[in-house]
N, C-alpha and C positions, 0 to 999 in steps of 0.2 A: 330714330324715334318714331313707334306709332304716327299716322293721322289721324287728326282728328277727324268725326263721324257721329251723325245722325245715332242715336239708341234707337234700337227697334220699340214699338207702341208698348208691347207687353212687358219689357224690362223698366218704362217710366213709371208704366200702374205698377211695375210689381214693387219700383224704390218708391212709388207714393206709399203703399200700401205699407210701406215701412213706419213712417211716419202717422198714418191714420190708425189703420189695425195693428196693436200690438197683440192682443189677444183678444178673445169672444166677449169681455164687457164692452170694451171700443165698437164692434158691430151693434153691439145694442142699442149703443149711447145713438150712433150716427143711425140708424133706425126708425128710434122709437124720436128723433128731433124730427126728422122727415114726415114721419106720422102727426107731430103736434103741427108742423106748419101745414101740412093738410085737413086741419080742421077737424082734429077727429075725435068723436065725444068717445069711443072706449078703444083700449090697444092692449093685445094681446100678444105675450111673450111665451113660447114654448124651448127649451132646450134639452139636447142629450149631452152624454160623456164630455159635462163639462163645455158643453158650447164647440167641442172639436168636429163632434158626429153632425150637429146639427142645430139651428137658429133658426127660429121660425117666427117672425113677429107679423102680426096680422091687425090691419084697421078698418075704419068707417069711414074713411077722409076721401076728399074729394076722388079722390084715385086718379090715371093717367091713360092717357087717350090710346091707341094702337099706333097712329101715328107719331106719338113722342115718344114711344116707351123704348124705341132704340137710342135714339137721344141720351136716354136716363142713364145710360150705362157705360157714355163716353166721357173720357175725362173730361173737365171745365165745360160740361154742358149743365146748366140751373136756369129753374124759371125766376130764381129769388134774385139776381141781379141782371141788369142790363150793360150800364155803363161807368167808367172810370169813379163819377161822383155818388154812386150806389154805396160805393164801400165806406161814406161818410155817413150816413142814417143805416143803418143796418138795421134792420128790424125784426128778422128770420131767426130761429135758430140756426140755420145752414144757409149757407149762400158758396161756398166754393166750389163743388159742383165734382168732388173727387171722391165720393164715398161709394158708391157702387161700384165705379171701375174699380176704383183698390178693390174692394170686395171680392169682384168677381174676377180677377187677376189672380186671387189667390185661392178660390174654392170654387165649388159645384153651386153656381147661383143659378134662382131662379124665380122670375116675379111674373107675378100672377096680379091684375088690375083691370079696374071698371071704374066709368064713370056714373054719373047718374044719369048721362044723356044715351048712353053704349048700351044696345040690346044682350049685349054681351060681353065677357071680360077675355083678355088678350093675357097671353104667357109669351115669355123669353127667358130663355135659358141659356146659359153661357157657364161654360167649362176652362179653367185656368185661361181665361180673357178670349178664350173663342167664342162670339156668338151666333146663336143660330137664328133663323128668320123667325118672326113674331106670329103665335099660330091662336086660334079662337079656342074659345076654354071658359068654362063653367065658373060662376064665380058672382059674390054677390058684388055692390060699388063700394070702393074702398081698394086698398092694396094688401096683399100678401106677398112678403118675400122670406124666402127658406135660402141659407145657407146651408151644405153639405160638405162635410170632409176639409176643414177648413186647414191651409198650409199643405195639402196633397202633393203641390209641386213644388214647393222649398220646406223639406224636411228638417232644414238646422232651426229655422224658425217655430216648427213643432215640438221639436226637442225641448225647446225652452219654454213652454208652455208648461204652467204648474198642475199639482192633482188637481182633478174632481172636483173635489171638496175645495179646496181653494179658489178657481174658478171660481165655481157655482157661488162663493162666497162675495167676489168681484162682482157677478152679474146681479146679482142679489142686492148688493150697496148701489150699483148704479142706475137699476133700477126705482128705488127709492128716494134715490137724491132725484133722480129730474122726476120722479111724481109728484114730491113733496113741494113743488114751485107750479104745478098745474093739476091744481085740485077738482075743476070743472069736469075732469077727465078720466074713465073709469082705466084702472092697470089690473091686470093679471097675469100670476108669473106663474110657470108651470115648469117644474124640473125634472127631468125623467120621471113625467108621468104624474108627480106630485104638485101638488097646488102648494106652491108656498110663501103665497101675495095675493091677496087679492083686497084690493081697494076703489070704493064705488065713487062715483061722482058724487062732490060736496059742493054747496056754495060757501063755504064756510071753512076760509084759509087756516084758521086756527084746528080745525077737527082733524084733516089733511095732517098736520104737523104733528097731532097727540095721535094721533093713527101709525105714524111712523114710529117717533122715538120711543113710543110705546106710552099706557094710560097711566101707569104708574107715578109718571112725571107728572102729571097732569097738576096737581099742585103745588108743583116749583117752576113753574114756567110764569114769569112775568110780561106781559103785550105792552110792547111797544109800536107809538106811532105817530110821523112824523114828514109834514110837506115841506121841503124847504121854499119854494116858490111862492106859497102862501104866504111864509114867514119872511117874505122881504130877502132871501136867498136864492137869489136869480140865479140859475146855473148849477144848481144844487138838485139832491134827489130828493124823491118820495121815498120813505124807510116804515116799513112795515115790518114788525116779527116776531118773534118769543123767546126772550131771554130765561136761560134755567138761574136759579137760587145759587149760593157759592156752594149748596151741598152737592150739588149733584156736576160741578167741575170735573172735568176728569186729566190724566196723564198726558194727555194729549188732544190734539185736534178735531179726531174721528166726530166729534159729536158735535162740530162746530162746520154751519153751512154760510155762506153765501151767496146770493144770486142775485144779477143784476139782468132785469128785462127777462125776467124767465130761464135764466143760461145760470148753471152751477159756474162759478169761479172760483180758481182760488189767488188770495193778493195779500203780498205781507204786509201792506200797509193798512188793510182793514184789520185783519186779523191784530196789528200793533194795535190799531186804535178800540178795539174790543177789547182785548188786556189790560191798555191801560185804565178802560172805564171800568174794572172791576179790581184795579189794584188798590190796595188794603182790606179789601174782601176775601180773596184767595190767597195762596201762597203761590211766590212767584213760579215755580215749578208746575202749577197746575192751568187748566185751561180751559175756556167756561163753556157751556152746554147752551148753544143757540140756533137759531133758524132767523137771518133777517134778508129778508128780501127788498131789492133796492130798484125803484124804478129812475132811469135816469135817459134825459134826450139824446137819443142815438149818437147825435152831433156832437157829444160830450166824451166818446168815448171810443176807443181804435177796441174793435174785436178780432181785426184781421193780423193777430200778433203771430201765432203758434196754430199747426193744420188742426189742432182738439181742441182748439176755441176756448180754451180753459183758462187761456192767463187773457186779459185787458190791459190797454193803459190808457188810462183817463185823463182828460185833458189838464183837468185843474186835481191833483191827486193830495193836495193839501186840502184845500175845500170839503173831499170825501173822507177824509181824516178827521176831520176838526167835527162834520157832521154827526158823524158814524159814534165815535168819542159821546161825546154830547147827547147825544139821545139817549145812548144805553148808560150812560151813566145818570143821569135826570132818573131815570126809571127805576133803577135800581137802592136810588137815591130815596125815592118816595115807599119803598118797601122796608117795613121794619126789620133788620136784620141783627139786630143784637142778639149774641150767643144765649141760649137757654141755658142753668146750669142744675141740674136735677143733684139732688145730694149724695143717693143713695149708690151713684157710680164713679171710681176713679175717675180724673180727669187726666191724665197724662195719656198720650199718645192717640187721640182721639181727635175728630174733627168736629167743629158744632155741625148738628143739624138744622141751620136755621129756618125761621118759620113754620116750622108744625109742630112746634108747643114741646118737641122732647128733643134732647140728645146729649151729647156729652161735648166738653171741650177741651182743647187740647193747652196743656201748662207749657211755657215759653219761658227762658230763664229773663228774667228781669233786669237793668242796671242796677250794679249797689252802693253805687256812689254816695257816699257819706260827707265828701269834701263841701266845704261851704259853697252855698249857689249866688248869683247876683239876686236873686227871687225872678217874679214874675216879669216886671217891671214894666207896666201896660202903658203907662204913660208915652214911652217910647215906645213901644210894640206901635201904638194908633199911630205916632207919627211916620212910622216907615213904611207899616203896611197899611194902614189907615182905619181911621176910628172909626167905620163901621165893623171892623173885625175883632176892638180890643177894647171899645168905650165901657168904663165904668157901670156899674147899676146901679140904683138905688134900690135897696133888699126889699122897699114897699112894692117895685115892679110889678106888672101881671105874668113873669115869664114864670111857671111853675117853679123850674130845677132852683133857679134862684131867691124863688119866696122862701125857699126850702134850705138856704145853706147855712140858717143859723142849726139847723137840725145834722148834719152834714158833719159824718166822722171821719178824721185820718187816721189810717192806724199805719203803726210802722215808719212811717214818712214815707210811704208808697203808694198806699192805695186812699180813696174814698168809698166810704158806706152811705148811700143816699137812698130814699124812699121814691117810690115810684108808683102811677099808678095801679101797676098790676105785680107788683112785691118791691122788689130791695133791689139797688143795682151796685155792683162793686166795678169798680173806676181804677185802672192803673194810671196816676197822675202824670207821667212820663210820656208814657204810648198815647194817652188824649191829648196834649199839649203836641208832641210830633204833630199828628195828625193835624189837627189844626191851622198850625202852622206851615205842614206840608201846603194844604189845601189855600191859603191864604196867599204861600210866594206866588202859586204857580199861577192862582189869579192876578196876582201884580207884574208878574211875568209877560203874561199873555196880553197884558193891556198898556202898560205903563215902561217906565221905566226903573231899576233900582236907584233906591239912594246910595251913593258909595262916598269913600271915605281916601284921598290920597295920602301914602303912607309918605310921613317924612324922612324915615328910612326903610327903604324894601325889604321885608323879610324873607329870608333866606333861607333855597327848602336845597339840599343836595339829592343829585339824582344821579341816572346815568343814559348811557343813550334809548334806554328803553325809553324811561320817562320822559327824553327831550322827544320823543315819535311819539309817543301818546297825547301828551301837551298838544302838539300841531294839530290831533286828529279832536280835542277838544276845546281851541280855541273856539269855532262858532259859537257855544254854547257859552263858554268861557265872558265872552263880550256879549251874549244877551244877561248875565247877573252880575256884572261891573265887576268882574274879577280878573285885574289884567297881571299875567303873569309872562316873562322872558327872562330868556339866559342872560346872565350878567357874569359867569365864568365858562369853563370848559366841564363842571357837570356840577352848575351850582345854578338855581333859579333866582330870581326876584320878584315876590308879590306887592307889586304896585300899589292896586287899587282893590279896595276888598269893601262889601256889601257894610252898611253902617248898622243892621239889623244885627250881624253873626258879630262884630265889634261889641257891642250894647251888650249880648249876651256872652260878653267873654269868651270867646270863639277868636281863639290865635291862629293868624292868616298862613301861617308857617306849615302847622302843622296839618292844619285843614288841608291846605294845598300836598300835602306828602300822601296823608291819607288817602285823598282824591283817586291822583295818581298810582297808589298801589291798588285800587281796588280795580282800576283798570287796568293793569301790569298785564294780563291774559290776551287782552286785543278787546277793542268796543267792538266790534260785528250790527252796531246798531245804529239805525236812523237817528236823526236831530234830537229830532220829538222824544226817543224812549231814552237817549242819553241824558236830555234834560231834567226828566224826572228822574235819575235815578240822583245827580249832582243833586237834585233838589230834596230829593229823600236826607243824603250825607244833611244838607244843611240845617233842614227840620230835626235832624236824629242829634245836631248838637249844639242848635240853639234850645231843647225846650231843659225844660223844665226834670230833673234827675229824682232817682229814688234816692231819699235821702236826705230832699229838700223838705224842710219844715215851711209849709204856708199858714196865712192868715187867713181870718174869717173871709176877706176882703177878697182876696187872693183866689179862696174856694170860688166864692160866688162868683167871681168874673169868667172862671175857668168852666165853670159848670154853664154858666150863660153862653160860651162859647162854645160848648157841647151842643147846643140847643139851635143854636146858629148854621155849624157850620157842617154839610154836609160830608158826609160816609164818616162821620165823627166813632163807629162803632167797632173801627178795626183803622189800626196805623198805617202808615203806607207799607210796612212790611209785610203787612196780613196778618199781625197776630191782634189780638182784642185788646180794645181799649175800655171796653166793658162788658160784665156778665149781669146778668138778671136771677133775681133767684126767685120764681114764681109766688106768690101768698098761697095758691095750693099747697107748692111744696114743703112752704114753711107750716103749714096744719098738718098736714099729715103727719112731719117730724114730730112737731110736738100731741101728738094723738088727739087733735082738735076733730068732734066730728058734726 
């Protein structure tokens, strides 16, 4: 067997440089961080052939003495930490102190620096981790460092490097994300030769953000802002940032940032609790267009996770969930988002464009349940979930929707036609009451306890062992809504104890519990938090209220009062509308009013 043995210097920088430099955005990133914790009011980025031929990032920042700049180049040498308890407040973007040497282990480096005090600026140069002695050289105060020929001496790792054009696309993005989080700071990106960035120093974090994602957004971008410490949320962050409209959601993530203390992140559990503040807004498929920026006390949070500093783990990671949640939905909450519905275009296959007065919406197939309903029955609704969410009105009230429901037409046993102040709004009875309702448990959830109901004989759901592994992996949730279910044969359940809300609304514990478990049949893959709400969606989707059901005057009016009440009331928790709008413009126009 081999002895063990010492790695020679240049084979540790070259496995660091594994981990730090995957390709020419990574040098950027670790760069242009070094440049912001040097104070530097503008940073300049030049590359060729895609970042292989050449990296050139240049600053104003304090720059580095002739005496440290060999220092700069050795691994685990940094001015940003000293000792062991350094790595609990971290305050730097960089503090590890492996970005150069990996660098220059792998390419033709070469840095160029002054201070403000140095009559003159110092170079060192270092070829595949050789350095040379540190020589006097021209140069204003600030630092310049040029990457050359990057991966010259591990060709498999050049190999794997994509086009050009791809590249340049990488450095491009990460360029942008860390400008977009320091806007005091001027960037300019130059790619073979071409200018294709350049953003000047803002005091004004919101211009920064419509500078990036571009101006067009500019009027679906909602500001949110938010201290928790002020708020009596000790331990908590400061949340700053710009939530986009549900139009401008997209397929994916790309358009959704992060950053906490100035540092891009990414973390599944903000990203869950961003989702979920925008669920019944979008469909679940899609995913919302943001920038929030989160200042939180170093003490709060490990950065020393991963060498590209991009994943965290926060001390209290529930607390940032419950925040993050909470704020963008409060925000989003207070912007009128009910679907436009212009007449003169299909509505099928179409998304609303909410908030700027046009666009189309997309038709959802509806329940058509005809079967007789228990009705509304709010009496019991206020006592489970409580009469501030279900109390009665008197039609004399001041609340508009319900001065209004003597006026308030059903047609079909589906929808409601109501008046509104700016035209007509049609109401699908069904997807409003969900909604509602959704919006109601999850608050009785989050604070209280359920009322439940012990069955005096268990009802009996068959399953098989898929379902008994599923079960296990959804009891937590299971015993936060008093739904207690176990095996009582070799592939037979027994439902216990079942909510006295989904009882009331004739909501059979049997079958509930079958359905549950088959919609999870696939595997949950998900946190507490997003498992809860979807159980909570099933239970809202078949306690409310069905197409088909005939209500009363009575009936309308409380339902409508509870539109008015309860927020994101404008879309169900599945994201389809719970109401459209049809403008009085557009109703003139149809009828040739001029």
């Amino acid at each position: 067997m081999p002895r063990i043995q010492r790695l020679p210097q240049l084979l540790v920088d070259q496995i660091a440089a594994g981990e730090v430099i995957e390709r020419p955005a990574n040098i950027i990133k670790e760069l242009v961080e070094n440049s912001i914790d040097a104070g530097s009011s503008r940073i300049r980025i030049e590359t060729s052939g895609g970042g292989r031929d050449l990296v050139h990032v240049v600053d104003d920042g304090c720059g580095i003495s002739a005496d440290d700049l060999p220092l700069a180049i050795e691994s685990h040498a940094t001015s940003k930490i000293i000792q062991v308890e350094d790595l609990d407040s971290i305050g730097t973007m960089g503090f590890r102190g492996e970005a150069l040497a990996s660098i220059g282990a792998v390419s033709h480096l070469s840095v160029r620096s002054r201070t403000a005090e140095d009559d003159a600026a110092s170079l060192l140069r270092v070829v595949g981790g050789d350095a040379n002695p540190v020589e006097p050289a021209a140069g204003a105060p600030g630092t310049s460092v040029s990457v050359e020929h990057l991966f010259f001496n591990t060709p498999g790792r050049r190999k794997f490097l994509k086009t050009d054009r791809a590249e340049n696309g990488r450095i491009a993005e990460t360029v942008r994300s860390i400008a977009m989080a320091h806007p005091s700071i001027g960037f300019t990106l130059v790619t073979d030769g071409r200018t294709v960035l350049e953003l000047s120093p803002t005091s004004q974090p919101s211009r920064r953000v419509i500078d990036i994602l571009g101006k067009e957004f500019q009027e679906q971008l909602i500001e949110v802002s938010f201290d928790a410490p002020s708020e009596g949320i000790p331990g908590g962050p400061s949340v700053w940032g710009l939530l986009g409209t549900p139009a401008i959601a997209r397929g994916n993530w790309r358009n959704t940032r992060f950053y906490l203390n100035g540092r891009l992140i990414q973390d599944a559990s903000l990203q869950h609790a961003l989702k979920e503040s925008y669920r019944g807004l979008v469909e679940p498929g899609r995913c919302p267009t943001a920038a929030l920026f989160l200042e939180l006390d170093p003490r709060q949070v490990d950065v020393n996770v991963h060498p590209t500093k991009i994943q965290v783990r926060f001390r209290d990671p529930q607390l940032m969930h419950r925040v993050v949640r909470r704020v963008a939905a409060k925000a989003l909450d207070q912007r009128d988002l009910v679907a436009p519905m212009p007449l003169n275009q299909p509505s099928y296959g179409h998304r609303p464009d909410y908030g700027s007065g046009s666009g189309t919406t997309r038709s959802i197939p509806t329940p058509t349940s005809t079967t007789a309903s228990p009705g509304i029955e709010y009496a019991t609704l206020a006592e489970q979930v409580g009469p501030a969410v279900v109390a009665p009105i008197d039609p004399e009230q001041s609340i508009p929707m319900a001065r209004k429901a003597s006026r308030v037409l059903q047609v079909h046993r589906k929808y409601l036609v109501v008046e509104d102040e700016q035209g007509m709004l049609l109401i699908d009875q069904h997807a409003l009451h969900e909604r509602i309702l959704f919006e109601k448990l999850k608050q009785r959830v989050e604070e209280s306890d359920m009322d439940i109901q012990r069955m005096l004989v268990p009802a009996a759901v068959q399953t098989d062992q898929a379902g008994l592994e599923v079960l296990d992996q959804l009891q937590p949730v299971l015993q936060r809504l008093g739904i207690e279910v176990s095996p009582i044969g070799p592939d037979t359940l027994g439902v216990h104890c079942f909510p006295v809300l989904l009882l009331e609304r004739k909501v059979e514990p049997g079958p509930f519990v079958e359905s549950m478990l088959q919609s999870f049949a696939s595997g949950i893959g998900l946190g507490e938090e997003a498992v809860l709400s979807e159980v909570l969606d099933m239970m809202a989707c078949k306690a409310a209220i069905k197409a088909g059901d005939s209500l009363t005057d009575r009936e309308i009016a409380e339902l409508l009062q509870q539109r008015e009440l309860v927020e994101r009331s404008s879309r169900c928790p599945h994201g389809r509308p719970t109401t459209l709008r049809i403008g009085i413009d557009e109703l003139d126009k149809r009828f040739e009013r001029r």
